[in-house]
C-alpha positions as CSV (number, residue, x, y, z in Angstrom):
1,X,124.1,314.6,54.7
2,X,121.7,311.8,54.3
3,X,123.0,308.6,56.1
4,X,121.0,305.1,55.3
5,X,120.4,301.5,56.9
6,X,122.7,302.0,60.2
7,X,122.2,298.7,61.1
8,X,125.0,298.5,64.3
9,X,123.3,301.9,66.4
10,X,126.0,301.2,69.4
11,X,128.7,302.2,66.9
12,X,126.5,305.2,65.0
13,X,126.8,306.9,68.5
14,X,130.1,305.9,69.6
15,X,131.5,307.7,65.9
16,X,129.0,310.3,67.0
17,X,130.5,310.6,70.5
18,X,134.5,311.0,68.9
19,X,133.5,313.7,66.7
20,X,135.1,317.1,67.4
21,X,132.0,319.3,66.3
22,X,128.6,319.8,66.7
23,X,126.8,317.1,65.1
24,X,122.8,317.5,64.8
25,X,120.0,315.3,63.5
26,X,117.2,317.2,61.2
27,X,114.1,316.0,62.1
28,X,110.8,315.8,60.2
29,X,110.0,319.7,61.2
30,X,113.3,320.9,60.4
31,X,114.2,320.6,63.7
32,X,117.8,320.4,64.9
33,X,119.0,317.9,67.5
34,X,122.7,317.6,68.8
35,X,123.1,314.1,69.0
36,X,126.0,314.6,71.2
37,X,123.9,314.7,73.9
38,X,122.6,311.4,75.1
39,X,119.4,313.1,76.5
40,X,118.4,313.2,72.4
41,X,120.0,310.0,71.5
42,X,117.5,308.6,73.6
43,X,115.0,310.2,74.0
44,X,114.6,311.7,70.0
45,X,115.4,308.6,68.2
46,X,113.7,306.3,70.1
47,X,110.6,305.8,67.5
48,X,113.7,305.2,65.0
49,X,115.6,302.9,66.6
50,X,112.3,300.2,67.7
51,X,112.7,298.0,64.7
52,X,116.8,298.0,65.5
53,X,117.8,299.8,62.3
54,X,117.6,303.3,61.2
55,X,116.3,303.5,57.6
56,X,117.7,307.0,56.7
57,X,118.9,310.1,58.2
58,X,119.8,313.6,57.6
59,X,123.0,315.0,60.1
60,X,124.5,317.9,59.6
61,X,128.5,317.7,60.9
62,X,130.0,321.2,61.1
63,X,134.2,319.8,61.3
64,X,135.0,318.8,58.1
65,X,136.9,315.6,59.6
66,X,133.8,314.4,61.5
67,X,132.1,314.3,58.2
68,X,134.5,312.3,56.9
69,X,134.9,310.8,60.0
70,X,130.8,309.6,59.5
71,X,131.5,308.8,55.7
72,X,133.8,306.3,56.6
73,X,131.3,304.7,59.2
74,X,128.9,304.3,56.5
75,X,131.5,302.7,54.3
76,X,132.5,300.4,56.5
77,X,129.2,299.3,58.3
């Protein structure tokens, strides 16, 4: 799934962080990150994250509940 304009990152990775799954960030190479690991939060996203907002995203969430779980972040933020 594509996610756009996360504007509050601290709560991006604390959703992140209660998901069940396996939850992975595609990067430009079609590489896959687990963004349950704070070694990648940091460390991969930190080019993203230097203006404060993320523009868009694609994540792959494997539990069906932590994609809804992430759907209802972006509704809400």
């Amino acid at each position: 799934m594509k996610v756009q304009n996360i504007t509050n990152i601290d709560k991006f990775f604390q959703v992140v962080d209660d998901c069940k799954g396996k939850v992975e960030l595609v990067t430009g190479e079609g590489d896959r990150l687990n963004l349950k690991s704070k070694l990648s939060q940091y460390v991969s996203l930190a080019n993203i994250f230097s203006s404060g907002e993320i523009p868009e995203l694609e994540i792959i969430a494997y539990e069906k509940e932590d994609v809804e779980r992430l759907i209802n972040f972006m509704m809400c933020d």
